[in-house]
N, CA and C of each residue as an Amber inpcrd file, in Angstrom:
protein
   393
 -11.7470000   5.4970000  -7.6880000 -11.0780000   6.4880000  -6.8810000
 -12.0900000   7.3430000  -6.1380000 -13.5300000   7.7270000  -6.8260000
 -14.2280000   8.4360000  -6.0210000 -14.8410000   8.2020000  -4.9420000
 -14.8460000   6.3430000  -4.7570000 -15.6890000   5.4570000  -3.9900000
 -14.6320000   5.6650000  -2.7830000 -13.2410000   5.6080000  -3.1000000
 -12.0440000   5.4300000  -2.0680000 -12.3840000   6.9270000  -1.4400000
 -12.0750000   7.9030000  -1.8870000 -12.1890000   9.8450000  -1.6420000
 -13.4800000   9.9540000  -0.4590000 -14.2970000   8.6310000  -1.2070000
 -16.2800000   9.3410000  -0.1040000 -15.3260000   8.3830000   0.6430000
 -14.9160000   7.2640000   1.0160000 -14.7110000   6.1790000   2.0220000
 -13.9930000   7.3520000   3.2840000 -13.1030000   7.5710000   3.0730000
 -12.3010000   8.4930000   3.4300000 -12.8440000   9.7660000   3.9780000
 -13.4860000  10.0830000   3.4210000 -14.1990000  11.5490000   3.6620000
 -15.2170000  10.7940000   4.7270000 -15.9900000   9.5700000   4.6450000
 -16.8300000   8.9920000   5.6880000 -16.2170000   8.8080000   7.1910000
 -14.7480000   8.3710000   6.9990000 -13.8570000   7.4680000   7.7830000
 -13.5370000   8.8800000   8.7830000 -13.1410000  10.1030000   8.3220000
 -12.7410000  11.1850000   8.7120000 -13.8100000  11.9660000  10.1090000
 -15.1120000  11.3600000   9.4320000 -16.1660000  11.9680000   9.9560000
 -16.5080000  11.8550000  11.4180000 -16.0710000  10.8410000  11.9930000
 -15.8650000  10.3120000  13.3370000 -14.7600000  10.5960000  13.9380000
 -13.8980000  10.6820000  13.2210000 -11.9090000  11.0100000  13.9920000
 -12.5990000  11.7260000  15.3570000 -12.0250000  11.7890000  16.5410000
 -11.8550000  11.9480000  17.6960000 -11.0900000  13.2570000  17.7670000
  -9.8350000  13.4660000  16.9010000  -9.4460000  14.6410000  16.3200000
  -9.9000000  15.3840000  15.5810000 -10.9120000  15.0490000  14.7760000
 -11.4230000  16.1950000  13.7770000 -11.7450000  17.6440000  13.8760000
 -11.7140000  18.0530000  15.2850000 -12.1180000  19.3080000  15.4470000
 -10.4300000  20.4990000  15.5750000  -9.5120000  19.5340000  15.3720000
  -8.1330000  19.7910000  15.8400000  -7.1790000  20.0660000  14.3250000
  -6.3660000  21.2530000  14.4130000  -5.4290000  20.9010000  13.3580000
  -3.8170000  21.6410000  13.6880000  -3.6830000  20.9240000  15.0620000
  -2.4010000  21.1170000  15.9210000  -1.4030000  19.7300000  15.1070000
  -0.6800000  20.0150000  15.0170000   0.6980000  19.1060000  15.0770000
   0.2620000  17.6380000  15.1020000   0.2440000  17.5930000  16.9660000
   0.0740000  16.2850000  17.0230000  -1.1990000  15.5900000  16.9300000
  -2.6910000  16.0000000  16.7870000  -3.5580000  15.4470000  16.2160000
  -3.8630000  15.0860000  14.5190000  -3.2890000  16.2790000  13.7330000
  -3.4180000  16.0940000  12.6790000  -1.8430000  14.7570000  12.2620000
  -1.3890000  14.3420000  13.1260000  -0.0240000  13.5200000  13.0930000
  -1.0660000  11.6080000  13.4110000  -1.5680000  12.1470000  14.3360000
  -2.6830000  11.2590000  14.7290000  -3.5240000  10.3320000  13.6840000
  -4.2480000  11.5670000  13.2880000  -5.2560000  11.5610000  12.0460000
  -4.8380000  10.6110000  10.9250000  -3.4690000  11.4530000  10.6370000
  -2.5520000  10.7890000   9.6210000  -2.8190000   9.3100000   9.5330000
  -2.4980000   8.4830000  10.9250000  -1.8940000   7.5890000  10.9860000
  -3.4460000   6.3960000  10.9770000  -4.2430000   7.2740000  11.3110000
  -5.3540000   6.1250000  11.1530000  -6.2210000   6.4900000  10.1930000
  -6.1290000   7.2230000   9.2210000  -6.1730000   7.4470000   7.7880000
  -5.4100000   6.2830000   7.0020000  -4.4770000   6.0410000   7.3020000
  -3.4310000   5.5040000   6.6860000  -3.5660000   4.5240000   6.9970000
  -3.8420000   3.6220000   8.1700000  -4.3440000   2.4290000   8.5860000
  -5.5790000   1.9560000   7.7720000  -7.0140000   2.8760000   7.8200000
  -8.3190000   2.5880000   7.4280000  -8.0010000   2.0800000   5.7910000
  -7.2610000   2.8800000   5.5280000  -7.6580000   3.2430000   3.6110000
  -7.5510000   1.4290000   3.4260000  -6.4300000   0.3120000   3.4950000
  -6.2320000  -0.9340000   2.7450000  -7.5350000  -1.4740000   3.2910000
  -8.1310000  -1.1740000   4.5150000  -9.2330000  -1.8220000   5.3580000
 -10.4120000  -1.5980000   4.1250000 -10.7680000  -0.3640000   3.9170000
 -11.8730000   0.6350000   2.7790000 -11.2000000  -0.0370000   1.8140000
  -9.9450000  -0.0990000   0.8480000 -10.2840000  -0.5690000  -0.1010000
 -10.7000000  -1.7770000  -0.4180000 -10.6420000  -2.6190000   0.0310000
 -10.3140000  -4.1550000   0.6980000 -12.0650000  -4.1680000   0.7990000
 -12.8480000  -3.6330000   1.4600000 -14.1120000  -3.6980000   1.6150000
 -15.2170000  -2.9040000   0.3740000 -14.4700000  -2.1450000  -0.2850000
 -14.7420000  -1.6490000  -1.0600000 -15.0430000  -2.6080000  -2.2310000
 -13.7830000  -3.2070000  -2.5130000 -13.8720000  -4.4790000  -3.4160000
 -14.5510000  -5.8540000  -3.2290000 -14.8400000  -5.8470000  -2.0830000
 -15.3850000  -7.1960000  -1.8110000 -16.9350000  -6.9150000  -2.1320000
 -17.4830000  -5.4530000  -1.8260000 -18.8230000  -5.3950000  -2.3020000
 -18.6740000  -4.9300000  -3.3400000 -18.2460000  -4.6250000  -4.5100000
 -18.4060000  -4.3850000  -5.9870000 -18.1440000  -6.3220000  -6.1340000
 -18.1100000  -6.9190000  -5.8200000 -18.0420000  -8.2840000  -6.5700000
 -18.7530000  -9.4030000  -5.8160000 -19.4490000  -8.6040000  -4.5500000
 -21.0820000  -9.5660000  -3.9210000 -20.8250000  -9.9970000  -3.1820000
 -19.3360000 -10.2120000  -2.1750000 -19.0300000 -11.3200000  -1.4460000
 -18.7250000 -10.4030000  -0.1130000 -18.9340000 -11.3810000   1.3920000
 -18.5840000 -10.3240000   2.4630000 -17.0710000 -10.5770000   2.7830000
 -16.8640000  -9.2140000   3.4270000 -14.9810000  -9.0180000   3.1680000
 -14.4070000  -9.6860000   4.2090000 -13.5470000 -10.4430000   4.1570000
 -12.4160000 -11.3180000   5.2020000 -12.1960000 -10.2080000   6.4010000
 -11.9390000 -10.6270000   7.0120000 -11.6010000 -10.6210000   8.2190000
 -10.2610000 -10.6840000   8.2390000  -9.0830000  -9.9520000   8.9310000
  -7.5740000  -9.8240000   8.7110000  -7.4060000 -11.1940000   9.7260000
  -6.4540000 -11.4050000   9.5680000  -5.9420000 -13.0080000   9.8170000
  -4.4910000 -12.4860000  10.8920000  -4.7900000 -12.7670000  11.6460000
  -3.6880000 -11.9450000  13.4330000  -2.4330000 -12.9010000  12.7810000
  -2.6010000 -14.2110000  12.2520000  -1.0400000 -14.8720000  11.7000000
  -0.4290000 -14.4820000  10.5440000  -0.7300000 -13.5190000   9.8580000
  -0.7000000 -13.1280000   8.4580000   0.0650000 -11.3580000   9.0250000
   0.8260000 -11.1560000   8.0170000   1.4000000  -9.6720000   7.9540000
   0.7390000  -8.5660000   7.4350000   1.0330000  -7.0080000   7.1410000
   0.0230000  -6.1920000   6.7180000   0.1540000  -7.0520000   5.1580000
   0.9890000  -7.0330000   4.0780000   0.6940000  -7.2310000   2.9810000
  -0.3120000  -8.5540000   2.6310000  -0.0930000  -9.9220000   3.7320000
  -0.6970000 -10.9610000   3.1720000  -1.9750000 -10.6670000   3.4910000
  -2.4030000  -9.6990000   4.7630000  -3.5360000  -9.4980000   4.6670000
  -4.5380000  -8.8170000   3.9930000  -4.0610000  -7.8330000   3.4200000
  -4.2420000  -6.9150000   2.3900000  -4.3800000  -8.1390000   1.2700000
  -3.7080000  -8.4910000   0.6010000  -3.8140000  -9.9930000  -0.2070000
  -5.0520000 -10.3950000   0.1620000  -5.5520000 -11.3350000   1.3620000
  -6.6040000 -11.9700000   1.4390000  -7.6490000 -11.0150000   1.7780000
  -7.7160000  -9.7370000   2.2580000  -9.3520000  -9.1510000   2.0740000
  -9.5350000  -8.9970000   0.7690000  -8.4160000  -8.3240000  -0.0490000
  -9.0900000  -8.2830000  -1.2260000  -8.8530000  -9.0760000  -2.1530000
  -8.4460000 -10.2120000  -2.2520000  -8.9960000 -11.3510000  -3.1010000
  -9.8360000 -12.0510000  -2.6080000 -10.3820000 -12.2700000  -0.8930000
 -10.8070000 -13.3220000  -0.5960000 -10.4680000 -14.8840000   0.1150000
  -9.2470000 -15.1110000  -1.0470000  -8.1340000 -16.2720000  -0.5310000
  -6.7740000 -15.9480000   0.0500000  -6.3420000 -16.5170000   0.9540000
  -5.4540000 -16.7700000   1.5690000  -4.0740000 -16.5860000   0.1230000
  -3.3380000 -15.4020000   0.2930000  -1.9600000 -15.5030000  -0.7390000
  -0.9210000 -16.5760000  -0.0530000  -0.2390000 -17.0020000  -1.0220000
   0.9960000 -17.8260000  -0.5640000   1.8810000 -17.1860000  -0.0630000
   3.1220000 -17.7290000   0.5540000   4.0630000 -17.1000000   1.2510000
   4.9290000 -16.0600000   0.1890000   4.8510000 -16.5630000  -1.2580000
   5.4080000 -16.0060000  -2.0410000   4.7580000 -14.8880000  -2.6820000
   3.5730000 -14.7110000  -3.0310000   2.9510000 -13.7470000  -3.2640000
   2.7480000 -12.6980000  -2.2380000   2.9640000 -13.0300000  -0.7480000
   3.0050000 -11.9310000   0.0670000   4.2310000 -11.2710000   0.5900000
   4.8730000 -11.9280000   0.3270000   6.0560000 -12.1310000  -0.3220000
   6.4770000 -10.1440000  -1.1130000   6.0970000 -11.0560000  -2.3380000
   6.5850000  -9.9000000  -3.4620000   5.8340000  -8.5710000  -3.2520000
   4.1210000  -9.3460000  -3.2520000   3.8930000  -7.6080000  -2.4650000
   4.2470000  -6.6350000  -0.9890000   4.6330000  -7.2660000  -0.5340000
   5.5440000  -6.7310000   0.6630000   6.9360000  -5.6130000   0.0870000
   7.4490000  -6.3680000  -0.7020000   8.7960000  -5.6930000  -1.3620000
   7.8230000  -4.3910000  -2.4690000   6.6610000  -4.8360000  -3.0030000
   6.1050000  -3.7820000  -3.6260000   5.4340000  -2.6500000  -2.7690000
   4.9160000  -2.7920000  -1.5200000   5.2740000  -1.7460000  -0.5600000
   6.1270000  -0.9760000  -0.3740000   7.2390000  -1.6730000   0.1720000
   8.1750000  -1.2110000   0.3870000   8.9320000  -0.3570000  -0.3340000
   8.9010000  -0.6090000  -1.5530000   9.1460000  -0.0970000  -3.0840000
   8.4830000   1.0230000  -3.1450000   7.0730000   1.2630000  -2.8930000
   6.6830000   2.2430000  -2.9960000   6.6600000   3.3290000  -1.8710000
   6.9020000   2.5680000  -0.5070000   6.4190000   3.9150000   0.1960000
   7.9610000   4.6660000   0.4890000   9.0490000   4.0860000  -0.3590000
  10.3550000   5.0240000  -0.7220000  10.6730000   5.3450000  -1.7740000
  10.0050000   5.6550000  -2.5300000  10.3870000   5.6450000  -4.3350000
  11.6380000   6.7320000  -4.5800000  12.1170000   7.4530000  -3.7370000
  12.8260000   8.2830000  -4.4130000  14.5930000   7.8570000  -3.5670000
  13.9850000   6.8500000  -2.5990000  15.7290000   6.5270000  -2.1010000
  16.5830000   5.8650000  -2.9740000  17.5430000   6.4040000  -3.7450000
  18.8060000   5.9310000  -4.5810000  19.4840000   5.3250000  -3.9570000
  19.4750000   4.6170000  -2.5340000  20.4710000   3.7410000  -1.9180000
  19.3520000   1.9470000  -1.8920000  18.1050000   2.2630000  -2.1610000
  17.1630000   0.8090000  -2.7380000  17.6370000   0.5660000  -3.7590000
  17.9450000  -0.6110000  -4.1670000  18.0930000  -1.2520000  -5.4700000
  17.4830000  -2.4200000  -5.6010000  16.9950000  -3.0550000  -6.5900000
  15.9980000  -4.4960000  -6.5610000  17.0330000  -5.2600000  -7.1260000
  17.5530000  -6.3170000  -6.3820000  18.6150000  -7.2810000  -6.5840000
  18.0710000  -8.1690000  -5.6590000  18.5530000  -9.7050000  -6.1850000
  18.4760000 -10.8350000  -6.1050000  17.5280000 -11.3450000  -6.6860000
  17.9220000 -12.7160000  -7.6580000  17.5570000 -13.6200000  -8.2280000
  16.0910000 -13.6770000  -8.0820000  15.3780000 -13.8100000  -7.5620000
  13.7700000 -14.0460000  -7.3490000  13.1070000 -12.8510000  -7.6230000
  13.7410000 -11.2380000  -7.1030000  13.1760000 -10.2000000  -7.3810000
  13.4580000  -9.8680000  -8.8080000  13.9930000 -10.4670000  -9.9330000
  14.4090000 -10.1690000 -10.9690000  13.4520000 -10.9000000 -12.0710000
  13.4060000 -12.3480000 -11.6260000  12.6180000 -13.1660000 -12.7000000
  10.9110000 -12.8860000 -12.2280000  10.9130000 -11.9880000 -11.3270000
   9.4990000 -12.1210000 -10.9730000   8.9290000 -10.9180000 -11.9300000
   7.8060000 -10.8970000 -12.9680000   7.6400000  -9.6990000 -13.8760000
   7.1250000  -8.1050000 -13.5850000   6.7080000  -8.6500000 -11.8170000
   6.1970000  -7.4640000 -11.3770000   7.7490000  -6.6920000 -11.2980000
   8.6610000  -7.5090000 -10.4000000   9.6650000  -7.0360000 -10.0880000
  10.6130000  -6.2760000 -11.2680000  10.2840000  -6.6770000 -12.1950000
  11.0860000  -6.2960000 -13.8330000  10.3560000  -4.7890000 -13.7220000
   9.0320000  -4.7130000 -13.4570000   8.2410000  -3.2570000 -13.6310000
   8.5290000  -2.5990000 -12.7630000   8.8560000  -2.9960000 -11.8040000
   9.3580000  -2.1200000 -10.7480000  10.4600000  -1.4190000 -10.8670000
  11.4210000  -2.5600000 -11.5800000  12.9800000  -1.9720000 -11.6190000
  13.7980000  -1.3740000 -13.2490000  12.5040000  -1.3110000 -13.9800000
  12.7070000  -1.0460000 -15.2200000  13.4870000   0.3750000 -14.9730000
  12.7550000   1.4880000 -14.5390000  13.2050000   2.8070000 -14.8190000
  14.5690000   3.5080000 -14.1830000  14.8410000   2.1680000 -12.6400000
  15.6790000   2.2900000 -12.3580000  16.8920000   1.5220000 -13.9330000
  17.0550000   0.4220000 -13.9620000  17.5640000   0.0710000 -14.9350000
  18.1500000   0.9410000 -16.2450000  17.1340000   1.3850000 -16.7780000
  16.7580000   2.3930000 -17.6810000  17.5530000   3.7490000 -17.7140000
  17.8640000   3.7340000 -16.5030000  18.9610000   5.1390000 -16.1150000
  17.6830000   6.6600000 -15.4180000  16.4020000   6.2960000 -15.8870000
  15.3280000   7.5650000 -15.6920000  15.6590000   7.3100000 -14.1170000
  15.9950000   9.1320000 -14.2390000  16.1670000   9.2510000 -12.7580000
  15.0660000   9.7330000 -12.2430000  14.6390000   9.6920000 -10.7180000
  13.3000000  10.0680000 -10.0030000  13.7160000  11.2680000  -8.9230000
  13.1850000  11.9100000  -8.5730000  12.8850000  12.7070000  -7.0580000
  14.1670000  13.2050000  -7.3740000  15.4950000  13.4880000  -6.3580000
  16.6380000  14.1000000  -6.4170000  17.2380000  14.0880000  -7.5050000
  17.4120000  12.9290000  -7.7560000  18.5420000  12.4260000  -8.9720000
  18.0750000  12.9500000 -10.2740000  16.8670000  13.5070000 -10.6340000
  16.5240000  14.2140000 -11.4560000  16.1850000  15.3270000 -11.3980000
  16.3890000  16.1270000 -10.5090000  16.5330000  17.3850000  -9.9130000
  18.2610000  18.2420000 -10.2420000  18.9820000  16.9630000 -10.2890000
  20.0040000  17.0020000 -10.5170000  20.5850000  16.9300000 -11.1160000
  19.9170000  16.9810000 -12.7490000  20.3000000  16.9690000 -13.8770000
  20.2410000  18.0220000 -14.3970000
């Protein structure tokens, strides 16, 4: 995490906005913060384990690419697949109108971890606000 924090704090250091903390630059900032970080971690990992980092693949989506910088190999359709839905999963965690249904998202074990707490009845964000 501290390697990701300096990456970040490096990545920041150049912004074009950095001297700005109006609305729409710091909206800016946001967004290529948010772009860099899978790029940094992705490169991050490829040099803790000696090897130089892939190159994003223009036929591949954000998750499969994310997949292949930081493993290296090319994920299957199915593994980019599930982490796509584990995105997705995460960058809404508190919408009560997501539910993880259908057959493939169920037998898959990530997908079981995902949907345990929903299952479970533990409510998140509102719905436990509301208890």
């Amino acid at each position: 995490m501290e390697a990701l924090r300096s990456l970040v704090s490096l990545a920041s250091a150049d912004d074009p906005d950095a001297g700005s903390n109006e609305p729409g630059p710091n909206l800016r900032k946001a967004a290529r913060l948010t772009a860099q970080q899978p790029v940094l971690v992705a490169a991050y990992e490829a040099a803790r384990r000696g090897r130089p980092a892939r190159e994003p693949d223009p036929e591949l989506g954000l998750a499969a690419n994310f997949l292949l910088q930081i493993t290296g190999m090319r994920p299957s359709e199915r593994e980019a697949s599930f982490f796509d839905t584990c995105l997705v999963l995460h960058a809404r965690p508190h919408d009560e109108r997501l539910h993880l249904r259908g057959p493939g998202l169920r037998r898959h074990p990530l997908g079981h971890a995902l949907g345990r707490g929903r299952r479970a009845g533990h409510a998140q964000g509102p719905a436990a606000r509301r208890r």
